[in-house]
Steps between C-alpha positions, in 0.01 A plus 500: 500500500420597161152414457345669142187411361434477123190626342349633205130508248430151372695413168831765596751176466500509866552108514804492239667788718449330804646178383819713391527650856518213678710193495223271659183515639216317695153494562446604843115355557250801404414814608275506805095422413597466136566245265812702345788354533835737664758495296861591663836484352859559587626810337803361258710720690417341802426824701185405525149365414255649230134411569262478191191647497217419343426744198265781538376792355459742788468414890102516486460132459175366275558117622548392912856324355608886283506640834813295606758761410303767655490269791855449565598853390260595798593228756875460414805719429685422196869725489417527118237497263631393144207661271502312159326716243424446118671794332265468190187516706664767780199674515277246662799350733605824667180513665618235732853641480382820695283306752835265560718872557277637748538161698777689647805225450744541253394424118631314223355546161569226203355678177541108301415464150702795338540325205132479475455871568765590242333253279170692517665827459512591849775654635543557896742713682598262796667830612220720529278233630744469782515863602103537492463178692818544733625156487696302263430390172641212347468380135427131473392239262412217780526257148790494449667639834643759360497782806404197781892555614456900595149449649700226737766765572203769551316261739798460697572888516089646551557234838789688603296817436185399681491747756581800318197388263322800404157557542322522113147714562227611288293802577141360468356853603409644807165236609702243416812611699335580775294140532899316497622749798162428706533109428915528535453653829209231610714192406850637607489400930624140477610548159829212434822628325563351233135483394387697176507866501180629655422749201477143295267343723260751557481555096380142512221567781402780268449257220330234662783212446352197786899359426612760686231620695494117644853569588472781741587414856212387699514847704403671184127655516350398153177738547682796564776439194205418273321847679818730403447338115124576472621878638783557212206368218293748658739789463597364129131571428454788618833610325271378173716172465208239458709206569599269784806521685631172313415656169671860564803330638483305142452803291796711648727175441385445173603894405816459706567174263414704205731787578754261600458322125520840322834562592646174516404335203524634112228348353507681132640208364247231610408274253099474417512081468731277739623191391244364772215672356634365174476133610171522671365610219542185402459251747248649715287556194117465554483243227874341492596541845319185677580270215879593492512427882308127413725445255863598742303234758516239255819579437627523790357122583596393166880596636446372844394126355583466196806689348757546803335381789449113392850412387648676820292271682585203340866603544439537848265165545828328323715631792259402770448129350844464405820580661295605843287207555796292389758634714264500820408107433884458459572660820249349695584172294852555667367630866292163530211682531209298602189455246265701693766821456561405170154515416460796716758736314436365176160472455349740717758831502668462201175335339264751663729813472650430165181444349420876557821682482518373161222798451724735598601643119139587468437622813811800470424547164100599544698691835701683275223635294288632720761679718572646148138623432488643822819684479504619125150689589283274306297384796341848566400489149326192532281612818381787290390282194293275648382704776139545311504141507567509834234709625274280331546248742541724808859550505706712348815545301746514825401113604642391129822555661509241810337230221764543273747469829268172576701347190814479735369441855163577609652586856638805433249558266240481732709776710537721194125549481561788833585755184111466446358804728093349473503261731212308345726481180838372719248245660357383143875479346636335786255180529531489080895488505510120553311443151835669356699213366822551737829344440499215719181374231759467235689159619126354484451687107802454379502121567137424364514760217828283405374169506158583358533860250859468400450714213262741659660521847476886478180537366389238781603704772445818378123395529557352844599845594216677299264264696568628828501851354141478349372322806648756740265761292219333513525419853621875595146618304349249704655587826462872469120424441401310780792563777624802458217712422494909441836566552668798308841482293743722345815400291829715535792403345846617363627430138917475518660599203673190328844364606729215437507346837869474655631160458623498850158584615288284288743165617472631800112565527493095379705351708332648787194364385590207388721367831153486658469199278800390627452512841119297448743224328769502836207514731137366380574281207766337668297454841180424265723298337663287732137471714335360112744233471462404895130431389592331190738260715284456766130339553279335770720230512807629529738526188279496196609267229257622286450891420140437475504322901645878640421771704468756211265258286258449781486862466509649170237175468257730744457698229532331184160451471383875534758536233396235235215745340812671427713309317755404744343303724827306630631512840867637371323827380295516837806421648705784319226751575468461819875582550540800230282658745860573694621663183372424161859370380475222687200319312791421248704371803260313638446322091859434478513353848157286418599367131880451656654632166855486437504791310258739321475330202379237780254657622371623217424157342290394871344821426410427125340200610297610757394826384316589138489873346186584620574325830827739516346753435212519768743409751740770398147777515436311864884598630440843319225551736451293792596601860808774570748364598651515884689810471233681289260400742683655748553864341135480401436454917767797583387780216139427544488473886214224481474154536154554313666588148790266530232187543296671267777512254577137554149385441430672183828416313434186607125491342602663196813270413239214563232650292766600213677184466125277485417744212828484326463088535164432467423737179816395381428123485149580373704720172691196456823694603636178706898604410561151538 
């Protein structure tokens, strides 16, 4: 079976191509002792599966999860390698392009962004790049898919060809040579076929890669492989090379990459400013750079609550209230359904579930946005602005990127902090990602920012999320002071040029974060749901006839008190607290369920007269903050390996949304700032 294997630098288009290959494709769990997840999909000619692998620079990982491609390249055996490569940056991506050829199966090279190259004056002879590499070539621009059909047609073919693969080599001189027969020859009794080419693996025990090295069969004697490499940087010395046998190997491939370029590519024509440099200019300015991206946030909430994603909502709320909660009673009306199922349906799914899916406008929309800042190559910009900032507080610029991914869901965000290589730094980012405001927040903002700031809704949240930002600073400084003391950081990261991301893509990239949301409404909220109005229907004595007589006041009342320096000392918000500790969307379930509102106008009004501004707003800072929810909870106990941090993490969100919300109340009241 066809079994190719897609992989490229960071930032090549890798993702767009791969989504053009294949027809569908799945999350197979993750790669094994890493967080990554393994991404497989069917070729669209269905002779075969492509597997995606995570992008890299060279094999020589700097982070435990980078060395996953070096890992399976070492442990499995792939019939093709499909080498994605950024035609107006060849330079720097051929260096993993020769370390892929000498893997010793056959070779597939993507050079995707032409239209960039040509753009920047470069032109490259996909020809001559060919001959000198001995494998194929293709032109592609991944964006639009223009090439994706012949690299599907290649694939197909270079399996057909695997065994007449031939073997690409690089003279590294004669210490060098010598150190990759001795090592060849120690490794080759029980050698598998089908495993890489021997000449690959031993240039990896010669530069010290623990991916590969950790991949050797057990047999393998580690002392005398690592003996043969402290021989060859013996004999490099006394040749008068003062380098390491890592380094050497690097300096021939860099001047093999170089000779390579010089015939390949014309660069006379190169122009001196890009239309990338020409932006950044601009918005990565020293001066203009942080305000501009403050000002596309506000935007961007302004647009999520205000212009498009409020009337969607009320379109959708109109649906819900209407024709669907009509048409069920009418049908259940006609089915003789008994009260209790009446009830049931009505109140508690529809009621419960309803009252959050109306959210989902806003939810897509902030979606949207993001996947579009991450694809148009505005993100890396970002990291690199406020990395000063960053350092500041013990981080740096890299964790910038899982907070702004904490918008959407803080689960995967929390996962996205592996890119981090400091493991102090992925520690500190990974127990701050919950104070990112995450999607399933905005049911809970959008409904009090409503009732309470209609004309300021934007503004309103936009400081909601700016709260959790500045907090997660301060506590980061604080953190890095006292827990995570003397430990040494670096920041590394690569500035795409600027693209227009691929419709196809970007809807894609959405949906697939936004179905998550989906799923919580099929599975949580409507368990959470259905289990909210069981304790609203039931009490001590049997069938409450009084809300107030249930199972869910006696327990939201257990903490009504603790709440009252708060502002919301009522046994519905204790109540709806205690259960948005499942997932944060239901708190607005749980309200809906409580207040029994027919609609959201409904609910809005029980709201109104419960609730003041200032009220509102300290229990919209106390959801901001307060405990994780389940799932996060969860991720934080997988990608941390310690029940320590996760309860640790719990416990301090918890004192801080406490802490925040008395302020916000207390000083309030004492300004005069009541909101009535």
């Amino acid at each position: 079976m066809n079994n190719a294997a897609l992989i490229g630098n960071p930032n090549t288009g890798k993702t767009s191509l791969f989504n053009t290959l294949t027809s569908s494709y799945e999350y197979v769990g993750n790669w094994a002792g890493v967080t990554v997840e393994k991404k497989v999909g069917q070729l669209r000619s269905k002779s075969g599966q492509l597997t995606d692998l995570p992008g890299i620079y060279t094999l020589r990982p700097l982070s435990r999860d980078e060395g996953v491609a070096a890992e399976y390249l070492a442990a499995e055996s792939p019939s093709v390698l499909v080498n994605i490569v950024d035609a107006s940056n060849l330079e720097r991506n051929l260096y993993l392009t020769l370390q892929l050829l000498e893997y010793g199966k056959p070779v597939i090279i993507g050079l995707n962004m032409i239209d960039v190259a040509k753009a920047n004056g470069l032109q490259i002879d996909p020809v001559k790049l060919a001959a000198r590499l001995t494998t194929p070539v293709l032109p592609l621009i991944a964006r639009t898919g223009k090439g994706s059909k012949e690299l599907l047609r290649a694939i197909e073919q270079r399996h057909l060809e695997a065994a007449d693969a031939p073997q690409y080599a690089i003279h590294y001189g004669e210490a060098i040579e010598r150190a990759i027969r001795d090592i060849s020859r120690e490794l080759t009794a029980g050698w598998e076929e089908g495993r890489p080419a021997l000449r690959w693996i031993a240039l990896q025990v010669l530069e010290d890669n623990p991916a590969v090295i950790a991949a050797l069969p057990p047999q393998s004697d580690l002392n005398k492989l690592q003996a043969i490499r402290a021989e060859a940087e013996k004999q490099l010395a006394a040749a008068g090379f003062d380098t390491s046998a890592e380094e050497h190997i690097r300096n021939v491939r860099t001047k093999h990459i170089r000779d390579i370029c010089s015939e390949a590519v014309d660069a006379s024509q190169k122009k001196p400013h890009t239309m990338t440099e020409r932006i950044d200019r601009i918005v990565t300015h020293p001066i203009l750079g942080i305000p501009l991206f403050m000002a596309f946030m506000f935007l961007t909430f302004q647009l999520t609550f205000d212009w498009l994603g409020n009337p969607l909502s009320d379109l959708l709320d109109g649906f819900i209230t209407g024709p669907l909660t009509g048409g069920t009673e009418s049908l259940l009306t006609n089915v003789e359904a008994s009260s209790f199922t009446h009830a049931l349906i009505v109140d508690g799914i529809i009621g419960g579930v309803g009252g959050v899916l109306v959210f989902i406008p806003q939810i897509f929309i902030m979606f949207l946005i993001i996947s579009f800042i991450e694809d148009s190559g505005y993100m890396a910009r970002i990291t690199v602005m406020m990395d000063k900032l960053m350092e500041i507080v013990g981080l740096n610029g890299k964790a910038l990127i899982p907070f702004i991914l904490g918008f959407g869901c803080n689960v995967p965000a929390v996962m996205a902090s592996r890119s981090i290589e400091q493991p102090k730094e992925r520690m500190l980012t990974m127990l701050l990602i919950p104070l990112m405001s995450c999607s399933a927040r905005l049911p809970v903002y959008a409904l009090f920012a409503g009732i309470f700031f209609a004309e300021s809704q934007g503004l309103i949240v936009f400081s909601l999320y700016m709260l959790g930002i500045v907090l997660a600073l301060v506590l980061a400084k604080v953190f890095s002071m006292f827990l995570f003391k003397n430990e040494r950081s670096f920041f590394m990261v690569e500035l795409p040029p600027y693209r227009m991301p691929q419709s196809v893509t970007l809807f894609r990239s959405t949906w697939e974060k936004g179905k998550g949301f989906l799923r919580k409404a099929g599975t949580f909220i409507l368990g959470g749901s259905v289990l909210i109005w069981l304790l609203t229907y039931l009490g001590p004595g049997g069938v409450a006839e009084n809300m107030d007589d249930s199972f869910l006041a006696a327990i939201g009342g257990l903490f009504s008190s603790v709440l009252q320096p708060l502002g919301f000392g009522t046994w519905q918000s204790g109540a709806a607290l205690i259960t948005g500790f499942m997932a944060k969307e239901v708190v607005v379930s749980t309200m809906n369920i409580i207040y029994h509102a027919p609609d959201m106008a409904g609910l809005q009004g029980q709201i109104n007269a419960s609730f003041t501004g200032l009220q509102a707003y300290s229990f919209m800072a106390f959801v901001l903050l307060y405990t994780p929810c389940l799932a996060t909870v969860g991720v934080l106990r997988k990608e941390t390996a310690s029940w320590k941090w996760t309860f640790f993490s719990i416990a301090y969100s918890l004192t801080l949304a406490y802490l925040v919300s008395f302020l916000i109340y207390q000083v309030g009241l004492r300004l005069g700032l009541g909101l009535a």
